[in-house]
N, C-alpha and C positions, 0 to 999 in steps of 0.2 A: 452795202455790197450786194445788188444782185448774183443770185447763187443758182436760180433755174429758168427756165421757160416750157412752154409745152404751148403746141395750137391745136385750136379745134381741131374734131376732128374733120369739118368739111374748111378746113385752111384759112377758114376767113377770120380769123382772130390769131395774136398772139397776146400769152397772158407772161408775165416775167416778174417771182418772188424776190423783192429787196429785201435785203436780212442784215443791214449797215447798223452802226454807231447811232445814224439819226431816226426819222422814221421808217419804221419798217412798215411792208405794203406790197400790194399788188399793184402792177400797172399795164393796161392793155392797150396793147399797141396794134394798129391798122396796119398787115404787111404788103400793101400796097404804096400806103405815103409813109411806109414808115414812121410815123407818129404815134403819141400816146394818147390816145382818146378817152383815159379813163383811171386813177388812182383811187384804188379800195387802201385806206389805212388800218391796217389791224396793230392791235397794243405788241404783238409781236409775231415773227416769220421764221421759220427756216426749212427749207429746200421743198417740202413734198408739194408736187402740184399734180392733180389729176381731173379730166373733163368726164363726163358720162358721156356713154355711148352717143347719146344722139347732140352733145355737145349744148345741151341745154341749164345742164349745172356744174359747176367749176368747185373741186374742192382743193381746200390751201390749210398748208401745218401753220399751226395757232402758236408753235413753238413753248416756250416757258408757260404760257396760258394752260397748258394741255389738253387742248379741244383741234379739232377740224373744223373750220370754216364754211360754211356751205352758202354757195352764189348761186343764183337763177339769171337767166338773161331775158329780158323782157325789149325785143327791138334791139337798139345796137347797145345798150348797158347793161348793166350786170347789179342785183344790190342783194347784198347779205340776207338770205332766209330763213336761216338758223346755224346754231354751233353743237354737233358732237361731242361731246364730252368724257374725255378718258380720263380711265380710273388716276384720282389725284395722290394716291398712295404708291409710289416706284417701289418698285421690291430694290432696287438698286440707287446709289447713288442722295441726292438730296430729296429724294422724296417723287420729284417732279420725271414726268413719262417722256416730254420734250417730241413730240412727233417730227419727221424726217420724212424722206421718201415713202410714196404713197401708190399704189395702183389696183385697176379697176378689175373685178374678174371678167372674162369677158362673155358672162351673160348679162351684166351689170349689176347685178346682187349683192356683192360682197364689195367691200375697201378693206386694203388690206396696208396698214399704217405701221411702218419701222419706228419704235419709239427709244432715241436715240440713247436716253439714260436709264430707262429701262431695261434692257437689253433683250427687248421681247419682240416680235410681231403681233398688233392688233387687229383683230378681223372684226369689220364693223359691220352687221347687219344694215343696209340702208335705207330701207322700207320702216324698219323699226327706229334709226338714226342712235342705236347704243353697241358697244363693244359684247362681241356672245363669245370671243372666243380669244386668247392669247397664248403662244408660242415663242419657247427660251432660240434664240436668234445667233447669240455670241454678242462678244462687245462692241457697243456703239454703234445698232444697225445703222445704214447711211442709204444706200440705193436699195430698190422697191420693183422690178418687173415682172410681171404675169404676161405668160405665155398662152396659146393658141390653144391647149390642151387644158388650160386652166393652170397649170403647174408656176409654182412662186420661188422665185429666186431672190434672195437677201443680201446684202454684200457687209462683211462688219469688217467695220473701221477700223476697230481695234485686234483686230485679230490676223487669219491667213486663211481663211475659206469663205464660202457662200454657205450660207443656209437654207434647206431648200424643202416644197411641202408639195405635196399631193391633193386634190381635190376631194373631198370627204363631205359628208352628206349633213353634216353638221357645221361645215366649214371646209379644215382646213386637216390634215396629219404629216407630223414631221418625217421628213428623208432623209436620207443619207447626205452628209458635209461633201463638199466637192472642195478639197486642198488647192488653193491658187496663190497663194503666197502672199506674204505681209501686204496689208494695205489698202488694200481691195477698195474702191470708192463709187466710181460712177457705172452703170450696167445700160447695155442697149442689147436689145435681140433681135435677131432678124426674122422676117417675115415669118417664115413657117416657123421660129419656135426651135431651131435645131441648134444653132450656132448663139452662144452668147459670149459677148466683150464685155473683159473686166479690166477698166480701168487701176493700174497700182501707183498711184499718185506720187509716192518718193521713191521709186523703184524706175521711174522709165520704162515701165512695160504695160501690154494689153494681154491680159492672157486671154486664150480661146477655148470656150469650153463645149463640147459637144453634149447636148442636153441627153442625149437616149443613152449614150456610156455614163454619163456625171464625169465625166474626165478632163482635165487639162489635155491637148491633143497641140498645144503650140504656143508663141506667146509673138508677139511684134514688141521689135525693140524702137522704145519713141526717143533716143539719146541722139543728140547731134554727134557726128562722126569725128568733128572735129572740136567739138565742146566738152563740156567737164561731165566726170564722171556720174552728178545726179544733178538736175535742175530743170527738168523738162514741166514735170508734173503735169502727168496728163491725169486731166480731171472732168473733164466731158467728151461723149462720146457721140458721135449721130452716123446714122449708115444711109448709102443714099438708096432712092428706092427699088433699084433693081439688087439691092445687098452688096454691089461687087466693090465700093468704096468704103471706107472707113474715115469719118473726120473726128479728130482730135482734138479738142480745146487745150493747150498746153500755158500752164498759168503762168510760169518762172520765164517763158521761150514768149511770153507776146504775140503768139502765132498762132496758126490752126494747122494740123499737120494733116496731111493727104495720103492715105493709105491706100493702096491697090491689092487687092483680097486675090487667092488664087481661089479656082474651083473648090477645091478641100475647105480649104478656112471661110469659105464664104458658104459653103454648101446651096451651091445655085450652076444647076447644070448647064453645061454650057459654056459656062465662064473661063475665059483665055486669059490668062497673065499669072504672074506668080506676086507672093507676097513682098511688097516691095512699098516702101517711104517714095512717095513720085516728088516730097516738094512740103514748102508751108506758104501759108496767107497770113500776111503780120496783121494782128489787129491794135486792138490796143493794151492798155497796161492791167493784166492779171486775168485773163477771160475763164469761165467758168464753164460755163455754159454752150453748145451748137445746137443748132437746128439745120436738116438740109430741105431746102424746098426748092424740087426741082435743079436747075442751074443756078440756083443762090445758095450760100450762107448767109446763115445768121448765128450773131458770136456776141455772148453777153461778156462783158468786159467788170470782172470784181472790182477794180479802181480809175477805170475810164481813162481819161489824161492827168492822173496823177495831180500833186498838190504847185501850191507857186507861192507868191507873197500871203502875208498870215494879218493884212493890217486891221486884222478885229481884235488879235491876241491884245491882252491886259499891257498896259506897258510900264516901265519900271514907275513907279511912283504915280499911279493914274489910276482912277478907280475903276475898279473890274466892270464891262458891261455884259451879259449875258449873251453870250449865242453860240446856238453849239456847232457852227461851221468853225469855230475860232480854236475848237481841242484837234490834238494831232487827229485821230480819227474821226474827226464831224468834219474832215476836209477835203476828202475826195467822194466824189462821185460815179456812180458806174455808167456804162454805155451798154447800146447794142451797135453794132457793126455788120455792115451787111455787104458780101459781096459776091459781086459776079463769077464763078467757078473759070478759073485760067483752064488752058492747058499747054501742053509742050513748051514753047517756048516763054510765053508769058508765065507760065508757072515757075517755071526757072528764075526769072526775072524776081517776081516776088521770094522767091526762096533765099535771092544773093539779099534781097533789102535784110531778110531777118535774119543773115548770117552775118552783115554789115552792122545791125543795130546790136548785136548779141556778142561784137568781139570775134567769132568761128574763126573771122579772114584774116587775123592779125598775124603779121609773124610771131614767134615764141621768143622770146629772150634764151639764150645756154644760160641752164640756171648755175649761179656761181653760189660758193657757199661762203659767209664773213666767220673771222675766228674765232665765232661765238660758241664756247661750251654747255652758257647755262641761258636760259628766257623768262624774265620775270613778267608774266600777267598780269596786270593791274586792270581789273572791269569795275568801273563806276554806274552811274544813275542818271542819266536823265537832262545833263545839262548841255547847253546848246554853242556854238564857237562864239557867238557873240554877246552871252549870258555872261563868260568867263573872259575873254583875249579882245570884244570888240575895240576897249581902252588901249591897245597897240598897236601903234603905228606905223610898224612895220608889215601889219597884214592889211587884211581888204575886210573891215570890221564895221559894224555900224554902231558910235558909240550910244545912239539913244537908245539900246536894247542890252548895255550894260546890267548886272544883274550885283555881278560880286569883282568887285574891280578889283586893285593891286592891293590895297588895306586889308581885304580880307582872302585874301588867295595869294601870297607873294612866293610861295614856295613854285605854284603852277607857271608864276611870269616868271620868276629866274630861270626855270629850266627850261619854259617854250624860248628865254631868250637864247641860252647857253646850246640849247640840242636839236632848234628847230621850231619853227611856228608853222603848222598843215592849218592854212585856212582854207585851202581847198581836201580836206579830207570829210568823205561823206561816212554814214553809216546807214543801214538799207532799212534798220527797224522803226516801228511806230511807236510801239511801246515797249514795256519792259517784260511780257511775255514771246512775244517773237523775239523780243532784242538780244534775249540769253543765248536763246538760239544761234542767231547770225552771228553773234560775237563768241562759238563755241564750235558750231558745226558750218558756219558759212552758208547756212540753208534754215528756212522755216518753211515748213509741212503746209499741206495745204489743212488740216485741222486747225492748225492755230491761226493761221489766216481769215477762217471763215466763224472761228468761234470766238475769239476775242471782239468781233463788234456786240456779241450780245454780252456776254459777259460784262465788258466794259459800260455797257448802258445800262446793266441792273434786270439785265432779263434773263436769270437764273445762269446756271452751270456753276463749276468749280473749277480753280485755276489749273489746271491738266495739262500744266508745262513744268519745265524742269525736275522731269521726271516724276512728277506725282500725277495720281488720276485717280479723281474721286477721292481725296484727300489719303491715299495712299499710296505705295511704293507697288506699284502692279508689275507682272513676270513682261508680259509683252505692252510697253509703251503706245497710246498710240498716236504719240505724237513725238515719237524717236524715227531722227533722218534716214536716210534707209543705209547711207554707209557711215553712217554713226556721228562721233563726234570727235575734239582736238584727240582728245585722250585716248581716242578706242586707236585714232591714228597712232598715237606716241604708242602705244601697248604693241600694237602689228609690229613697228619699226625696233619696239627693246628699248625706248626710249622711257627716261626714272621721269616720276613724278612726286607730286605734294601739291595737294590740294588746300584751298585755304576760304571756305564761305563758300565757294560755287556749286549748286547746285545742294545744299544742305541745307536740311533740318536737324531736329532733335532729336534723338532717341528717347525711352520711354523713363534714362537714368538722367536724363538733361543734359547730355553731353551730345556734340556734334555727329552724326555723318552723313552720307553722301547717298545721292537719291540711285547712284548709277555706280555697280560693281565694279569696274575698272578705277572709281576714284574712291569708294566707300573703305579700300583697304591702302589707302594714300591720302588720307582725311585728314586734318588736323581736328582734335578732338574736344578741343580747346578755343577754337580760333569764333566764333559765333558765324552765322551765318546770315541772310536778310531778317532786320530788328532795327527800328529805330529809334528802341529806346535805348540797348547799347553804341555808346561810343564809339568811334572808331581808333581813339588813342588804346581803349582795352583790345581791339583786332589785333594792333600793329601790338600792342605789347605778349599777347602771343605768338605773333609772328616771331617777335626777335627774339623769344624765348627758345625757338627751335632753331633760327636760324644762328645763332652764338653755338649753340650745340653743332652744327654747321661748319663752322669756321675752325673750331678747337677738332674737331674731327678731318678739318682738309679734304671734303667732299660736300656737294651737295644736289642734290635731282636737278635733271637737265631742265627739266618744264616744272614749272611755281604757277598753278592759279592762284592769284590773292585779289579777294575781291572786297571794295574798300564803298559802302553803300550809301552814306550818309550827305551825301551830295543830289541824292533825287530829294530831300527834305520830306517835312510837315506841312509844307502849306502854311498856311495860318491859323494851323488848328491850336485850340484851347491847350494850353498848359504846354504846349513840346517847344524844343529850341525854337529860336527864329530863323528864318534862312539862312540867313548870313553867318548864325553862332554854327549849325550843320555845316557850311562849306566851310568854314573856320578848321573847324572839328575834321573834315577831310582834308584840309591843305595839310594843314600840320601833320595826319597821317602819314602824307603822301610824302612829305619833306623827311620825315621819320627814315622813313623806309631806303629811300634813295639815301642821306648822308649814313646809316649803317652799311649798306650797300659799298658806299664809296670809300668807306675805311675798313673796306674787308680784302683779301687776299683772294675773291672773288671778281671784284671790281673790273678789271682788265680783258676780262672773257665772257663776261654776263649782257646780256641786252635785256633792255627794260620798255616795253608797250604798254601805254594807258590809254585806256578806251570807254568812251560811253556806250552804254550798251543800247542808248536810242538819245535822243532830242526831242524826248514831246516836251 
């Protein structure tokens, strides 16, 4: 997954960090032919990329390594010179400093390096090529720009403000926080150093901050007018270069959105127009990244053209061959996208494509309501339509990708026969960190989009979803949607819940709850939560423990999470069930649940959704 780019600074180069599943790397691309003329592999990547002054040395975050990378260019390539080395002792976190966003001061002296689990600023002497100097930043710095004055602005992921430093004769001296609201991710400044944009990734917005007050002074709202309330995620930012535009990389929207700055917000005298959304440029699938050069964009695209047929995946009964295009995440690839800047009516033109591709122009259905009083949740693991249903005849299934036919799943085929077979029912996740998400909040964050490939490949982090970060229950999430999740909904509406394994852990007495206050006091305390050494017949046996309590009571909470996990399996690891005995172990769950279900006084008013919460 490409995550950045930057060009020289006399234009003749683009350099663009992949931070994917598979290799991670640099690759330089010729913005002339468009091409890549050049792949630096480093053992790991993420985000920071910064050129020296004179455009002669290229440095790139080492990521999980925790070094900076340092390139020289000799002619038109580039080959590694040495590595930077930060302190391998995180005061926070698993140890590891994890560099991020990076930039240069601009006398070219200093590197000033956001170390993303550390939650510090590094300032690296570059002459001397070692750290002299660090600064506490807030959580999870992410974006990195130095201003014209020298002055450093930091944007943390996990938090609601920038971080911001003064020029010191030793470095660097902490300022004053500039308040900008949850989220804060990608930063651009404009020319003189007055005016800076800060991307808020699950929020839909840009705030603008006037650097001489430290102030918020306004904000662009990046939401389609006729789309859902969050899903834009602007996540790069580039200005063009008289300042009075703004482009937007929007990751969820596939587009690049087209801002018009007024005089104020642009602080570029002269400037006629007011702050206004003129339009978007569709690119491709998740873009990250912008660059404006002149009458061009350039738009790195996180998953390019998306995934298609899989015919490397293992096939039932075949022996596994290696290759990592074949895992859900070694399957897509990113792009760059490059184009010519519309305007008026051609920009409109493009605007209707991504209003078309995005659903905006749909009529609305009049939502009607079924006389449903209660919603049982059921979120599974991992399995695929044609893993479990291909052996049905009535869908559109391919039976040589059978996995667990009717022998071992017959409760799943009775009731996709009795209630409905969705062979066309998709689910958005890759795995089962995003997947909780989409199947909870209908949205994954751009954090977990861009940190699960390394995680996933064994290049440090901790799993910093479902409500934990850094293997604990933190005050501000930062990878919580920005208008929350089912339950924060069901809370606003007055709507009863019970929770049952979603989003829980243990407590310190071994008993269950919940990562997130709205469910932690609607927890079942008893029910386990993701464990595959327990059963899933012990889940349902707590389940109906309460829900018989339920019945003799003649009430029960209108929304039921019950999450039934034993269906993603073990693999073929030593000693645990075998696939088959795991989906065994969840059919019969699942059969459990549904015939109590259907001998209750309940039964008549209740609807019941089963869901994967991905298909790798």
């Amino acid at each position: 997954m490409p995550l950045a780019m930057a060009f020289s600074p006399d234009s003749a180069r683009v350099v663009a960090l992949l931070s994917g599943h598979r290799e991670q790397s640099l690759q330089v691309v010729d913005p002339t032919s468009r091409r890549v003329t050049q792949t630096l592999v480093q053992p790991a990547a993420f985000l920071g990329l910064a050129f020296s002054r004179d455009g002669r040395t290229l440095y790139a975050s080492g990521g999980s390594q925790d070094v900076v990378y340092r390139y020289t260019w000799e002619g038109d390539s580039a080959a590694l010179s040495d590595s930077i080395r930060l302190d391998p002792k995180g005061s926070v976190g698993l140890g590891i400093r994890y560099p991020s966003g990076m930039a240069i001061s601009p006398d070219g002296r200093w590197l000033y390096v956001a170390e993303n689990l550390a939650d510090s600023l590094a300032v690296v002497d570059l002459s001397a090529g070692r750290v002299v100097q660090r600064l506490a930043t807030g959580r999870y710095p992410y974006g990195v720009v130095a201003g014209p004055d020298g002055r450093v602005y930091v944007s943390a992921w996990g938090g609601s403000w920038l971080a911001t430093f003064a020029p010191h004769t030793a470095g660097l001296e902490a300022g004053p926080r500039v308040p900008v609201g949850r989220h804060p991710s990608a930063l651009v400044l404009n020319t003189r150093g007055t005016r800076l944009f800060v991307a808020r990734a699950s929020f839909d917005r840009i705030a603008v901050v006037d650097t001489r007050r430290g102030a918020v002074i306004g904000e662009l709202n990046d939401g389609a007018a006729k789309g859902p309330p969050e899903g834009a995620t602007p996540n790069g930012l580039a200005l063009s270069r008289d300042n009075r535009r703004l482009y937007v990389a929007e990751a969820d929207n596939n587009a690049t959105a087209v801002f018009e700055l007024s005089a104020a917000t642009a602080d570029a005298p002269g400037t006629e127009g007011r702050d206004a959304l003129l339009g978007r440029v569709p690119v491709e699938w998740y873009p990250t990244a912008v660059l404006a050069d002149g009458n061009t964009l350039l738009v790195l695209n996180g998953k390019g053209r998306g995934t298609g047929p899989n015919p490397r995946r293992r096939q039932p009964g075949k022996k596994a061959e290696p290759d990592e295009r074949s895992y859900t995440l070694g399957q897509t690839s990113g792009s760059l996208t490059t184009v010519s800047l519309p305007t008026g009516r051609g920009l409109d033109a493009l605007s209707r494509r991504v209003a078309r591709a995005e659903g905006w122009d749909r009529t609305r259905a009049r939502p009607t309501y079924p006389p449903f009083t209660h919603v049982i949740y059921v979120i599974k693991e991992n399995r695929t339509y044609d893993q479990m249903f291909g052996d049905m005849s009535a869908g559109d299934g391919d039976t040589s990708l059978v996995y667990f036919p009717r022998d071992v799943s017959p409760n799943h085929h009775a009731l996709a026969e009795r209630f409905g077979l969705f062979d066309r029912f998709f689910v958005n996740a890759e795995v089962s960190a995003d997947g909780h998400d989409w199947s909870t909040a209908a949205y994954a964050p751009d954090y977990v989009e861009k940190t699960v490939p390394s995680l996933y490949s064994d290049r440090g982090r901790t799993y910093d979803y479902e409500g934990e970060n850094r293997d604990t229950i933190p005050d501000d999430d930062v990878n919580e949607p920005g208008t929350g999740y089912l339950w924060d909904s069901a809370a606003r509406a007055g709507v009863t819940i019970r929770n049952y394994g979603e989003f829980a852990i243990r407590d310190r007495s071994g008993r269950w709850t919940a990562t997130k206050a709205p469910l932690a006091a609607n927890t079942s305390p008893d029910f386990p939560g993701w464990d595959l050494e327990t059963t899933d017949q012990k889940r349902v046996d707590a389940w109906l423990g309460e829900f018989r309590r339920f019945v003799a009571a003649d009430t029960m909470p209108a929304l039921t999470f019950l999450r039934l996990p034993n269906d993603h399996t073990a693999g073929a690891k030593a000693g645990a069930p075998t696939p088959r005995a795991y989906v065994a172990d969840n059919d019969l769950a699942l059969g459990r649940v549904i015939d109590a279900l259907s001998h209750s006084p309940f039964w008549n008013n209740t609807v019941v959704f089963v869901l994967e919460d991905d298909a790798q």
